[in-house]
C-alpha positions in Angstrom: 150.4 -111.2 -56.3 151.1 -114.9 -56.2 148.1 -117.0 -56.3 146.8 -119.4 -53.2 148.0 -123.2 -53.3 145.4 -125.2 -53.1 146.1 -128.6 -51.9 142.7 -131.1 -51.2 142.3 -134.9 -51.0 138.5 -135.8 -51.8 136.2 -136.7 -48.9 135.8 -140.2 -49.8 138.9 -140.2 -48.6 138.9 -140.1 -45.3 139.0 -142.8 -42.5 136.2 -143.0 -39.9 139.0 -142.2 -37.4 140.0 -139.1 -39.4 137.0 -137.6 -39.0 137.4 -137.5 -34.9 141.2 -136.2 -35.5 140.5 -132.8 -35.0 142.2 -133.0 -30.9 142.6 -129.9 -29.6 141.9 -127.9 -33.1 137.9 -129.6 -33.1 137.4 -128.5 -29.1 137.2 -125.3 -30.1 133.7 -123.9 -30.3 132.0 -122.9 -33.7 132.9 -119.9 -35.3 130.3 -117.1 -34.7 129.5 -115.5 -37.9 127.9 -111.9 -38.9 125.0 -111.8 -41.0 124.8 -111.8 -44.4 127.3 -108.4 -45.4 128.8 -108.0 -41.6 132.2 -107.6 -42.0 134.7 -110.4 -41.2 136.3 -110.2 -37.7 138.9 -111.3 -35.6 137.3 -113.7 -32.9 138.3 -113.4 -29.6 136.7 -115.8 -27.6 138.4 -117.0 -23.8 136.2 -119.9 -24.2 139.2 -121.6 -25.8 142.8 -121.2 -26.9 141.8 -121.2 -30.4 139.1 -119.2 -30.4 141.6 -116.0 -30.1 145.0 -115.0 -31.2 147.4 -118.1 -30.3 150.1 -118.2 -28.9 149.3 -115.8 -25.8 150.0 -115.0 -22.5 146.9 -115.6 -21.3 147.2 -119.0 -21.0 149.7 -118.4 -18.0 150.9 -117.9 -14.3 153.0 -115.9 -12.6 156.2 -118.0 -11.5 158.9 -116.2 -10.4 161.1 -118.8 -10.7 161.6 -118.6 -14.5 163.5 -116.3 -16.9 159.5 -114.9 -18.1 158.6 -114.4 -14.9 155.6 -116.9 -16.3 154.6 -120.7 -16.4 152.2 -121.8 -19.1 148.9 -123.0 -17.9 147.1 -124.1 -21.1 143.8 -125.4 -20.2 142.5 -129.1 -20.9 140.4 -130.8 -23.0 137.8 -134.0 -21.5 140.7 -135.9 -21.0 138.7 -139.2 -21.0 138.3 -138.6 -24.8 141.4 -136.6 -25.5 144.2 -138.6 -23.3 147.1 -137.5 -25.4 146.3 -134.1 -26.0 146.2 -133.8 -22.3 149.4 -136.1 -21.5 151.1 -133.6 -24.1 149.7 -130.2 -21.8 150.9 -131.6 -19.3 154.6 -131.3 -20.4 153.8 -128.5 -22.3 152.7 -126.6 -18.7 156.3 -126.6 -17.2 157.5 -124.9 -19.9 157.7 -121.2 -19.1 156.9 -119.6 -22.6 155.8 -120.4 -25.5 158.1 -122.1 -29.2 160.6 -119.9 -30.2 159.6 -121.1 -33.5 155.8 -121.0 -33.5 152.8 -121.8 -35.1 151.0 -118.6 -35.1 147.0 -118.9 -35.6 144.2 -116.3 -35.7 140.4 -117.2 -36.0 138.1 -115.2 -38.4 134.6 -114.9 -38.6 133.9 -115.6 -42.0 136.5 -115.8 -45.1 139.4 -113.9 -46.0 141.5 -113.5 -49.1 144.8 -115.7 -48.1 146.4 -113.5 -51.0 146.7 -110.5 -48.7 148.2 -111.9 -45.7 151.7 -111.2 -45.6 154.5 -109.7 -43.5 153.5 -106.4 -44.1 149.6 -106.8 -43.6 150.8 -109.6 -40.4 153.6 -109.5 -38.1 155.4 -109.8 -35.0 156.9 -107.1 -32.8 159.6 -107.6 -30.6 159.2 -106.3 -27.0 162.2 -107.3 -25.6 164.0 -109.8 -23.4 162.3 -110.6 -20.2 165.9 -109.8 -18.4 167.4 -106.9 -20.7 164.9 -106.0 -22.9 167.1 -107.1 -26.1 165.7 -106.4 -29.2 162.9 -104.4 -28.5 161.6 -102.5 -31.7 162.2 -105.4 -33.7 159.8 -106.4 -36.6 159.2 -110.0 -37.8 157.6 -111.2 -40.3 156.3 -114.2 -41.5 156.0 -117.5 -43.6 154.8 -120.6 -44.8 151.0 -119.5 -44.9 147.9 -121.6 -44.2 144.2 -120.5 -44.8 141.6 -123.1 -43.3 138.2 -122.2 -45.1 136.4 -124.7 -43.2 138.0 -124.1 -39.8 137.9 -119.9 -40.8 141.1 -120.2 -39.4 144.5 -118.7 -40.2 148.0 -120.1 -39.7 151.6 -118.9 -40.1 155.1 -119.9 -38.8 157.2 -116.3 -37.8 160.0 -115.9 -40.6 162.6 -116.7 -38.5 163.7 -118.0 -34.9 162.6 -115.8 -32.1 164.7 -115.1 -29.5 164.4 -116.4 -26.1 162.7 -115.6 -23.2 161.4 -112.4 -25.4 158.2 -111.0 -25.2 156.3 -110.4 -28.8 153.4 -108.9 -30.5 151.2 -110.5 -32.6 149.6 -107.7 -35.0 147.2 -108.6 -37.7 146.1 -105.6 -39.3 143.3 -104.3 -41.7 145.8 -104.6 -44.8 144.4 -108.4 -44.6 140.8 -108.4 -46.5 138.0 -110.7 -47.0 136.6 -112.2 -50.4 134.9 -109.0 -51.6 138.2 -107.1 -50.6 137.1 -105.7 -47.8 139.0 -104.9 -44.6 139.0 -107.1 -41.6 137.6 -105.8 -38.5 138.5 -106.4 -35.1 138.7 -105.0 -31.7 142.1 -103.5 -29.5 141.4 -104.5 -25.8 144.5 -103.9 -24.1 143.1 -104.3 -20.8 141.4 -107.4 -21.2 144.7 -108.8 -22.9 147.4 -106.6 -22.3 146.4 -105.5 -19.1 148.6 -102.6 -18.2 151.8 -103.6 -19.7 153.2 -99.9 -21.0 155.6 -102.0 -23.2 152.4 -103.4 -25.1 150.6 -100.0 -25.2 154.0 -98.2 -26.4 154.3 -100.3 -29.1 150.5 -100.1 -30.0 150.7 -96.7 -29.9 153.7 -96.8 -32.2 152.4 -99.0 -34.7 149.2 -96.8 -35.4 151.1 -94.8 -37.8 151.8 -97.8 -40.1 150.5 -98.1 -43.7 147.6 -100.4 -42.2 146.1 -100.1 -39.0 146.0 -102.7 -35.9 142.6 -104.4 -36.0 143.7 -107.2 -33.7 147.3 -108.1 -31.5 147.9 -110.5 -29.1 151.3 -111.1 -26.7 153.0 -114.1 -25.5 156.5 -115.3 -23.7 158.9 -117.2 -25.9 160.1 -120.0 -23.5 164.0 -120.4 -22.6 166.3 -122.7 -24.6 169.5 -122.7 -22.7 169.0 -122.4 -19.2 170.0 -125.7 -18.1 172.6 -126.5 -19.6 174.1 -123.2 -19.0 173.9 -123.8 -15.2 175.2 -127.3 -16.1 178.4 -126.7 -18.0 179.4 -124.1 -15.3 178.9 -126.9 -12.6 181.1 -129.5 -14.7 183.5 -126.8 -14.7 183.7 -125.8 -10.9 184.4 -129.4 -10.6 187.8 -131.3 -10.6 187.4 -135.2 -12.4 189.0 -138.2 -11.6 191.4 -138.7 -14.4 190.2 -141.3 -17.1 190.9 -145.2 -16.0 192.8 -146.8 -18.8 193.2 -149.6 -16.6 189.8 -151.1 -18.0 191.4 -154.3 -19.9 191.0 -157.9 -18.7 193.1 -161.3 -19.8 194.2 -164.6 -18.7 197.4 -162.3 -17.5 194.8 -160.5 -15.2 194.1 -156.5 -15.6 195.4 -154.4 -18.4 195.7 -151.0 -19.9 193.5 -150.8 -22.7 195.9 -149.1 -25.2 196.6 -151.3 -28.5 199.3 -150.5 -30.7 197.8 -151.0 -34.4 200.4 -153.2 -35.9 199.6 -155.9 -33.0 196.0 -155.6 -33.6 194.5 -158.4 -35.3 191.1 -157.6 -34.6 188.6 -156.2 -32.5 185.7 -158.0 -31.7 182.1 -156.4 -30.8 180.1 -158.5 -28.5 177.2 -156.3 -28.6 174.4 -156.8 -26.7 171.2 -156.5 -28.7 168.7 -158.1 -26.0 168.1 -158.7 -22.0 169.7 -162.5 -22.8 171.5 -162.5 -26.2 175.1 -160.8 -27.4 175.5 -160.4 -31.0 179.1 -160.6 -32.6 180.6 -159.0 -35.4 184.2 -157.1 -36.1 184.9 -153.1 -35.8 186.1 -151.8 -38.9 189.8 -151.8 -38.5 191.1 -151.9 -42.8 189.6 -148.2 -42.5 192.6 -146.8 -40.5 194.2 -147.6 -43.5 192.7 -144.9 -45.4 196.0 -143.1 -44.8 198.8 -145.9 -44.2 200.2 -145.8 -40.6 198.8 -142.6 -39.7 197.2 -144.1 -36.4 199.1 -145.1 -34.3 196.9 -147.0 -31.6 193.4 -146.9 -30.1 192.9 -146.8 -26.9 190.0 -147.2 -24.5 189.2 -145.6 -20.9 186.4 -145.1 -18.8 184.9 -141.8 -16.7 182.0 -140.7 -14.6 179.8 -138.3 -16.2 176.9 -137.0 -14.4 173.2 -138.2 -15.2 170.7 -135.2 -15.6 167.8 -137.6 -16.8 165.6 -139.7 -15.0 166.9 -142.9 -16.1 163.4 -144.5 -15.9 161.6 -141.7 -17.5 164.4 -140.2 -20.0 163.5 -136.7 -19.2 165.9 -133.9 -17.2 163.1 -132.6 -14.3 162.0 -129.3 -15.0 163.3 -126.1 -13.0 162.9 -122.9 -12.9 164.9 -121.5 -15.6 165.9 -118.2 -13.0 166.2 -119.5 -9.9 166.3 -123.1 -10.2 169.2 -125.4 -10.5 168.9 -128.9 -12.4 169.7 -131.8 -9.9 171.8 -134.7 -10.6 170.1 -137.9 -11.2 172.5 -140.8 -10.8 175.9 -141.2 -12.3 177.3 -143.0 -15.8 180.0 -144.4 -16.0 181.0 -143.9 -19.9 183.5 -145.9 -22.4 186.1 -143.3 -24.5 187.7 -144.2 -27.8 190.9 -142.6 -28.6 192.3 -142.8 -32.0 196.4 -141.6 -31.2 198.7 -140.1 -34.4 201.6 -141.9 -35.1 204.8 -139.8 -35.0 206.5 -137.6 -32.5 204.0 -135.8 -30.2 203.5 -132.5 -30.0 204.7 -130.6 -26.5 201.3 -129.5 -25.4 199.9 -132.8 -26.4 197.6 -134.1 -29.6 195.1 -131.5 -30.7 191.6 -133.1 -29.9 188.9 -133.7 -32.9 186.4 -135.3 -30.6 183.8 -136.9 -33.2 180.1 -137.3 -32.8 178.3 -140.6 -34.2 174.8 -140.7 -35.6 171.6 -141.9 -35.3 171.4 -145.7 -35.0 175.1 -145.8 -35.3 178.0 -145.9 -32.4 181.3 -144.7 -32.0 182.7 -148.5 -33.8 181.1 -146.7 -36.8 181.8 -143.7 -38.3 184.5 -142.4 -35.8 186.6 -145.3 -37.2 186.3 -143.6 -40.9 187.6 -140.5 -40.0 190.1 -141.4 -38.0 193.1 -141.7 -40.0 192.7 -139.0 -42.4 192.4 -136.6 -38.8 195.9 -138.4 -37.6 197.2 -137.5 -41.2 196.9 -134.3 -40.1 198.2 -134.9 -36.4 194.9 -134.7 -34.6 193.7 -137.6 -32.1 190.1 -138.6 -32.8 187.8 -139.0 -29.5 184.2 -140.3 -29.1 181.8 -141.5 -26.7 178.4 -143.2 -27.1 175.1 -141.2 -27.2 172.5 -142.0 -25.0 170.4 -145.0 -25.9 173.2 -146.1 -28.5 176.1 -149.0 -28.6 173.7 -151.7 -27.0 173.3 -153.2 -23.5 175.7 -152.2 -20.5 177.0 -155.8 -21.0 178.4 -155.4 -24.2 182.3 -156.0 -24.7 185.0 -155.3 -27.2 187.4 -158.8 -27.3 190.9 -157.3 -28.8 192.3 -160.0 -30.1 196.9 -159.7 -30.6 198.4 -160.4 -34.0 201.5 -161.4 -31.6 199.9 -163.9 -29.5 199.0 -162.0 -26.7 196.2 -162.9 -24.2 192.9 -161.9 -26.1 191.6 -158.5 -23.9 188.5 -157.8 -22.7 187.1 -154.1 -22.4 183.5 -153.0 -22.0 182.0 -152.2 -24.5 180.2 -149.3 -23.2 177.3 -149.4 -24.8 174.2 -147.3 -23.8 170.9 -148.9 -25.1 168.0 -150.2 -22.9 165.4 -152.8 -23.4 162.7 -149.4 -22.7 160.1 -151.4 -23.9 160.3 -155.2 -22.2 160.0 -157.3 -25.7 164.1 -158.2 -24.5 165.3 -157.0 -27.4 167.9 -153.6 -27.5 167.1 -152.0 -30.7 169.9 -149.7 -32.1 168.5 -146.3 -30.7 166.4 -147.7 -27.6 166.6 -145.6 -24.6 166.9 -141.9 -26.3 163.8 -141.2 -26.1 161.1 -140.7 -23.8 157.9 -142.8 -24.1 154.4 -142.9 -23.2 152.9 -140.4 -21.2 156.1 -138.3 -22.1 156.4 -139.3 -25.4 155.5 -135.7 -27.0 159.5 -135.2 -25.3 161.0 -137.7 -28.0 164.9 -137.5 -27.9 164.6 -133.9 -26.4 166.8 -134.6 -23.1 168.6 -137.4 -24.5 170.2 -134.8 -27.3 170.8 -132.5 -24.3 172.1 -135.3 -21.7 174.8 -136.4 -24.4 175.8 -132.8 -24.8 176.1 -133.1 -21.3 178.3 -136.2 -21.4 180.5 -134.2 -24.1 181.0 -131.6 -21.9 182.5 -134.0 -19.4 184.5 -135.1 -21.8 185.8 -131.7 -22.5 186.1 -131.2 -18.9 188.1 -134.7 -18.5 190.5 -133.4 -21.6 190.9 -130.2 -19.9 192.1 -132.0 -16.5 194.7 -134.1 -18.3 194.9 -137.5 -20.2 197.6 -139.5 -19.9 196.7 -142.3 -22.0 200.1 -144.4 -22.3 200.6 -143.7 -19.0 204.1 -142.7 -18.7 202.7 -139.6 -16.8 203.1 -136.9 -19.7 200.0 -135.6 -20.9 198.8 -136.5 -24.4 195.9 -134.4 -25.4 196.3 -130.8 -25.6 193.8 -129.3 -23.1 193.9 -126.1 -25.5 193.1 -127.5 -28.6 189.7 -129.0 -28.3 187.8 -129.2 -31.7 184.5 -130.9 -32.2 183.0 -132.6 -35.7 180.2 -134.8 -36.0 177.8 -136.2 -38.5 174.2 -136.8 -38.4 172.8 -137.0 -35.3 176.1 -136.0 -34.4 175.9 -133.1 -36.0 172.9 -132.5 -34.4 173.6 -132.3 -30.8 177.3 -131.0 -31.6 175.8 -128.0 -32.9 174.0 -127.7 -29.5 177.3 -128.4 -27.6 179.0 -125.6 -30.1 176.4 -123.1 -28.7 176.8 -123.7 -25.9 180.5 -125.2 -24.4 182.8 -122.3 -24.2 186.2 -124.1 -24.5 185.6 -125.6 -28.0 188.1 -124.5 -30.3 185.9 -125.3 -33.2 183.7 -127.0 -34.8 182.2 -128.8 -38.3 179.1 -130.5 -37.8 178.2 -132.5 -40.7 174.6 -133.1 -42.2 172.8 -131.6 -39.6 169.3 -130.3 -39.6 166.7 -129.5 -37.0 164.5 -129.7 -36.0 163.3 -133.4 -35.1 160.2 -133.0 -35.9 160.9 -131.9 -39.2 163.5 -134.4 -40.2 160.7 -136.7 -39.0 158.2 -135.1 -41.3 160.2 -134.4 -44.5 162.4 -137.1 -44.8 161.1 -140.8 -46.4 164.0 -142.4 -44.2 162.2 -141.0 -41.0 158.6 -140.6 -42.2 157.2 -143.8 -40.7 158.5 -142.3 -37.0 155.7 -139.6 -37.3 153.2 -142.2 -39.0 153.4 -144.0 -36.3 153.6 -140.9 -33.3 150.1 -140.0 -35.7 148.2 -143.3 -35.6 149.1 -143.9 -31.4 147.2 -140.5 -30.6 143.9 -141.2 -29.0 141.9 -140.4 -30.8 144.3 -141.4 -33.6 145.2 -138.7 -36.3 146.0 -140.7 -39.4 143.8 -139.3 -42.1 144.3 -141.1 -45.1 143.1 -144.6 -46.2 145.6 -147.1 -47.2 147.2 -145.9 -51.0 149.7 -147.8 -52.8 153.0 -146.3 -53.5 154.0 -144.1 -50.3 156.9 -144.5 -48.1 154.8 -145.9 -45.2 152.8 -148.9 -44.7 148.9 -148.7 -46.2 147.5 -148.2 -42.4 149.2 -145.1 -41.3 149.2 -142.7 -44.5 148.5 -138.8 -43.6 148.5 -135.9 -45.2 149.5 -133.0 -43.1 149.4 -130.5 -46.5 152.3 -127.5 -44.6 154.0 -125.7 -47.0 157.4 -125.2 -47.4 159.3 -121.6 -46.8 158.3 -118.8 -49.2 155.8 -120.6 -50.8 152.5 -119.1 -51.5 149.5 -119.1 -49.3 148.0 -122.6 -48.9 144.3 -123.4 -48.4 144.1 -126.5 -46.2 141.1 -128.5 -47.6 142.4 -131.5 -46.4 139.9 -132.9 -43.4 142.2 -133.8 -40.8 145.7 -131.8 -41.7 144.9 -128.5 -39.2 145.1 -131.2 -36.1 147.9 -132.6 -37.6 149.7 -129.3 -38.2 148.5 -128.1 -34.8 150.5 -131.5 -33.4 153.3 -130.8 -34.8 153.8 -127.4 -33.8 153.4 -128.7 -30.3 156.2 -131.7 -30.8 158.2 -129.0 -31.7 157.9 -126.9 -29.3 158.3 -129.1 -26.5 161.2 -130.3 -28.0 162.8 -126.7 -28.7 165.8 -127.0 -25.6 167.0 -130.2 -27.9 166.6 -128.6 -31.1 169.7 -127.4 -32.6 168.1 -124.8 -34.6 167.9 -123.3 -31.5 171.4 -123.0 -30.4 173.0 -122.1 -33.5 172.4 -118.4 -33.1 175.2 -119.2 -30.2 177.5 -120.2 -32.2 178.8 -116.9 -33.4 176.1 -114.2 -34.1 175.1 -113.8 -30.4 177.6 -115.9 -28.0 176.1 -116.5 -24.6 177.3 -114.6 -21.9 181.4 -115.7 -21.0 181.7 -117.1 -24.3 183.4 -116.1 -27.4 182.5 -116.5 -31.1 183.7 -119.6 -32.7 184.5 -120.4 -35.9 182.7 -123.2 -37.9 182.0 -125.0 -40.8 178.6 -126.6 -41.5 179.0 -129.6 -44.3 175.9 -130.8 -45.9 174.4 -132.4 -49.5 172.2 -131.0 -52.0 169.3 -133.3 -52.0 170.1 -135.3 -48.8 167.4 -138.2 -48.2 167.9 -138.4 -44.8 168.0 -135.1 -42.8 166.3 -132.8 -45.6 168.2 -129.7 -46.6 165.1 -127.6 -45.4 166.0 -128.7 -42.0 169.8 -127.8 -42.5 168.7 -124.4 -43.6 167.2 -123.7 -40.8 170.2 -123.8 -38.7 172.1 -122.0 -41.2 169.3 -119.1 -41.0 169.0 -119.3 -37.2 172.4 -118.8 -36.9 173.5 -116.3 -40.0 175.8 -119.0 -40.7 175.2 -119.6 -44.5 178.4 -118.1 -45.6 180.0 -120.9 -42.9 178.5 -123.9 -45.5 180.2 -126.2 -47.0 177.5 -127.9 -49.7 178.4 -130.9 -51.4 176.7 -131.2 -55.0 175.2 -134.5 -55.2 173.6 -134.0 -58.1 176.7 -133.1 -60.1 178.7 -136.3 -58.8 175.5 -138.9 -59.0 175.3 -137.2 -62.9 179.1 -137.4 -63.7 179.4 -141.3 -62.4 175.7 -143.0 -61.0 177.6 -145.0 -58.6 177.7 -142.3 -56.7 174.3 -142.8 -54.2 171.6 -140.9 -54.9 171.6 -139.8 -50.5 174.4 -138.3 -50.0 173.7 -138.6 -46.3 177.1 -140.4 -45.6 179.5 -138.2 -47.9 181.8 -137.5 -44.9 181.8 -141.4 -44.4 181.3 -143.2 -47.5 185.1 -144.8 -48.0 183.8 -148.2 -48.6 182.2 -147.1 -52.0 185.1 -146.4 -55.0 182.6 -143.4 -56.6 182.6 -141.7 -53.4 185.8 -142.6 -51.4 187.3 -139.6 -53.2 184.3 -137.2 -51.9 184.6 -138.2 -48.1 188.8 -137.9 -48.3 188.1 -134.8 -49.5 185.8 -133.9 -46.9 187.8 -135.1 -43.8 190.6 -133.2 -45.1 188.6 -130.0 -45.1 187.9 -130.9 -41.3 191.3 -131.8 -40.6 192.8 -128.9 -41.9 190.3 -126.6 -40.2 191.1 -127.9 -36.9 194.9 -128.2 -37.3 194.9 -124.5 -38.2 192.8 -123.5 -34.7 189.8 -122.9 -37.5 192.2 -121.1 -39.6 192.1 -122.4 -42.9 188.9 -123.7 -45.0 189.8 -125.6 -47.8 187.6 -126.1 -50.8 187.9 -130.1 -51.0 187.7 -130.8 -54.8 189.8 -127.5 -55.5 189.1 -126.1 -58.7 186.2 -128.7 -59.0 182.4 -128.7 -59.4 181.3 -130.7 -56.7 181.7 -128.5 -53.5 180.5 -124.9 -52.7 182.9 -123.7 -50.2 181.1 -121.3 -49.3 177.6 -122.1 -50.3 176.7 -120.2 -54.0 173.3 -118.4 -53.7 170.3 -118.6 -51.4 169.9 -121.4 -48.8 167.8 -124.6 -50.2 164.4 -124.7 -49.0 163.5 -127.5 -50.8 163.9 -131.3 -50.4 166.0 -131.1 -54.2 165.8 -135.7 -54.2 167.2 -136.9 -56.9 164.2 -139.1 -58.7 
């Protein structure tokens, strides 16, 4: 049996401040012991959520307007000490179940051998789907282990993604010993906990005649994941658009279709507006059509409504019920489209549709422009919008200046960003998120409003484009495909699981969820440093050290294991409040976690739609968004045989040019080592799409430096190149 990590930093340590960052872990009462040779218990003490089996569904309502018939109602803390744990409730409390990938912990009353907790001694039991009872008689187990000796408190994540709006069964059983190798105690109260749910008491009764017996289970409500934006698409659907406005352009020669033929482009110009008074220039990068000579023909730029689901002040959809209730419209956007057309003749039904997703602090005059050629190679027209919070100010404009001395044109730029927090500046992402109060939301609804936006889109393509306008239609309403890298990859894999009329679909370097990338990633490490050191009380527990990827003032250590590691023992003062916050980031944040959609995709389509077929491209050793976080998807999904994974360390140790992230791979044409690696992967793409999601290519062939499909098990570890 594998031995228990130990992982400790000494006390000396510790900031003052640490040693108050216990939030909602330190409310909880001390542990009541047994005398010297009692045997160790599970507690179960209603005092506080901690002090029994958590998660559990005693710490909610009835509400019959949701899909669990429940509504969480998790107590608070003395808010006047603990205002962020209690801003964080708060959001937490219109939920109506529980993470679908939780933080599982159980309270002991003295020590217990970490060694012996595993999925056969500690598990979950499925007791089905609050509407159809799916999946009842399903076991679970568990990973990533963590024994707090100081805390006598035990905590585990379920092995993989529950499913939602399901009912499960904690069940901790006597195969779990103490020190001396005992067996745990506890008591069965299923009318105190269970009340008198026959489900619980069936599957009580059925688990009695296991190898161990039941010393202690607890049941909770997974919360719902897609509810809203399955009442959403099938609104955007019932409805009939206003064709896109190409008619956006402006001169000296007065008001213009904003279609540019190529070869009379000179140059586009990006006013972008990057604060309240100031526009920023700089030029879109129009040499990268030429990645494939005079394979696009024009770009061309048009304007929709889509609707707005967010508040626009708070950056949060309103919760509903997820059974009865029906998310209202906000306000209405009106959004800036980039169309990349083919050159050559057009196909009757129109151009097949890759519409291309942008990432994080990027816009669509970034990457969309690197992929487009290779796509019109390949007789597909490249379309993209921004994402919420991205492109700069409203005000923002594109000047297109003629090679053939044509009137300079003026288009909006469309650009998306905010000034949220009134120091006049528009940062590059500002306005995706959701601050203050509602911070613990982070980029939740702005993931799901853009998949919202896209969805419009698809509904706009489905109702006809006529882009030239010679009244023909030019995009084929049949062949919709969607790829996108990043961030883009990101909410595209949400959109894949959840907008029917998607053809397919190749998100590139995705992972999920947020938190994690957040957590595990240097690029994206400061984000959480910084969400750490604003809690009041704060919950940075390190003094400054030299030599870590954050400034000196807001170090932690939150000491979490990876998957299918061995049990950890947390002696780290401050880490279990850390881990506990970012099981609860995560879990109000599951309906924008891709993770959670994937399952969608193609192993369990929601109801009306159809399987689709996909390819998932990502990067051994990616910096960026850590393959642990793309392997989750892949898991959640049973998509592994689906990857595409690019070999990074194989290219970067044949030619060190080649960067050591491999984040950008898909994009990377500026750089000669790795031009030949992103044609290669557009092509894959491009062929995918063009065949209906057909054909998957291998790109290097014969060569080393792509696994189509992925060879052995999925990474679950971070696999940097030093």
């Amino acid at each position: 049996m594998a031995k228990p990590a130990t992982r400790s930093q000494p006390l000396a340590a510790l900031t003052l401040a640490a040693a108050a960052a216990l939030a909602f872990i330190a409310a909880t009462p001390a542990l009541a012991t047994g005398g010297p040779g009692a045997p160790v218990r599970v507690l179960d003490d209603d005092a506080h959520p901690l002090g029994s089996i958590f998660p559990s569904n005693r710490h909610t309502v009835p509400d019959f307007t949701q899909n669990t018939l429940r509504r969480l109602a998790l107590p608070k803390p003395d808010c006047t000490v603990r205002p962020s744990e209690c801003a964080d409730i708060d959001v937490l409390n219109t939920l109506d179940g529980f993470s679908t990938q939780p933080r599982i912990s159980v309270p002991f009353s003295g020590d217990i051998d970490p060694a012996t907790v595993t999925s056969n001694t500690v598990f979950l039991f499925n007791l089905g789907d609050t509407l159809t009872l799916r999946g009842f008689g399903e076991r679970v187990g568990i990973n990533q282990v963590i024994w707090n000796p100081a805390t006598k408190r035990l905590a585990f994540q379920s092995d993989e993604l529950l499913q939602q709006h399901t009912r499960y069964l904690v069940v901790v059983t006597d195969g779990v010993r103490d020190t001396s190798g005992r067996r745990i105690k506890g008591e069965l109260s299923p009318g105190h906990r269970h009340g008198h749910d026959h489900h619980v008491t069936g599957a009580l009764h059925a688990l009695r005649h296991g190898r161990h017996k039941v010393v202690a289970a607890s049941y909770f409500s997974t919360q719902s994941i897609t509810a809203d934006l399955q009442k959403i698409n099938r609104r955007i659907k019932a409805a009939a658009p206003a064709p896109i406005d190409f008619q956006i352009g402006q001169s000296t020669a007065g008001a213009s279709r904003a279609v540019f033929p190529i070869a009379a482009v000179a140059g586009i110009q990006f006013a972008r507006q990057t604060g309240t008074a100031t526009i920023t220039p700089s030029f879109l990068p129009t040499p990268a059509l030429n990645v494939v000579p005079g394979a696009v023909a024009a770009v061309a730029y048009g304007q929709f409504a889509s609707p707005a689901y967010w508040n626009p002040a708070t950056r949060v959809i309103p919760p509903t019920g997820s059974l009865t209730g029906l998310p209202a419209v906000q306000g209405s956007e009106r959004l800036t489209v980039q169309m990349f057309v083919p050159a050559g003749a057009k196909p009757a039904g129109g151009w097949p549709v890759a519409i291309f997703g942008h990432g994080f602090t990027d816009s669509m005059y970034g990457a969309p422009w690197t992929v487009a050629s290779v796509f019109a190679a390949h007789g597909l027209a490249t379309v993209s919008i921004n994402v919420a919070g991205h492109g700069g100010g409203a005000a923002g404009t594109l000047n297109v200046l003629s090679g053939t001395g044509a009137p300079t044109v003026v288009v909006p730029a469309g650009g998306r960003g905010i000034d949220q927090d009134g120091n006049g500046s528009i940062d590059s992402t500002e306005g995706v998120g959701a601050v203050g109060a509602l911070s613990i939301v982070s980029s939740r609804d702005g993931l799901r409003q853009t998949v919202i936006d896209l969805m419009q889109l698809v509904r706009q393509i489905e109702a006809g484009v006529d882009i030239d306008g010679d009244g023909s239609i030019d995009l084929d309403a049949q062949r919709i495909h969607y790829a996108g890298q990043s961030f883009g990859g990101i909410y595209g894999t949400i959109l894949l699981g959840t907008e029917p009329n998607l053809k397919a679909g190749v998100p590139n370097v995705p992972g999920g969820s947020i938190t994690e990338i957040a957590r595990l990633s240097p690029s994206f490490r400061l984000l959480t440093a910084i969400a750490l050191a604003t809690r009041q009380p704060t919950l940075i527990n390190l003094p400054p050290l030299p030599g870590l990827p954050v400034p000196a003032n807001l170090q932690f250590a939150e000491n979490m294991p990876l998957r299918d590691q061995p049990p950890l023992v947390d002696t780290v003062p401050g880490a279990e409040a850390i881990q506990h916050y970012i099981d609860v980031s995560q879990w109000a944040t599951q309906r924008g976690n891709p993770v959670s959609y994937a399952p969608h995709i193609r192993k369990q389509p929601l109801h009306g739609h159809a399987a689709k077929p996909v390819i998932f491209q990502f990067a051994k050793g990616d910096v960026t968004v850590p393959n642990p976080t793309t392997s989750a998807i892949l898991r959640a999904g049973g998509l592994a045989d689906r990857a595409t994974y690019y070999r990074n360390d194989l290219a970067w140790g044949a030619n060190n040019a080649v960067p050591k992230n491999p984040h950008t791979f898909l994009t990377n044409i500026a750089s000669a080592a790795a031009v030949a690696y992103a044609v290669g992967a557009q092509t894959q793409i491009a062929m995918f799409f063009a065949s209906g999601g057909a054909t998957v290519v291998d790109p290097d062939g014969a060569g080393p430096f792509f696994e189509v499909p992925l060879v052995g098990p999925l990474p679950e570890v971070l696999n940097f190149i030093p």
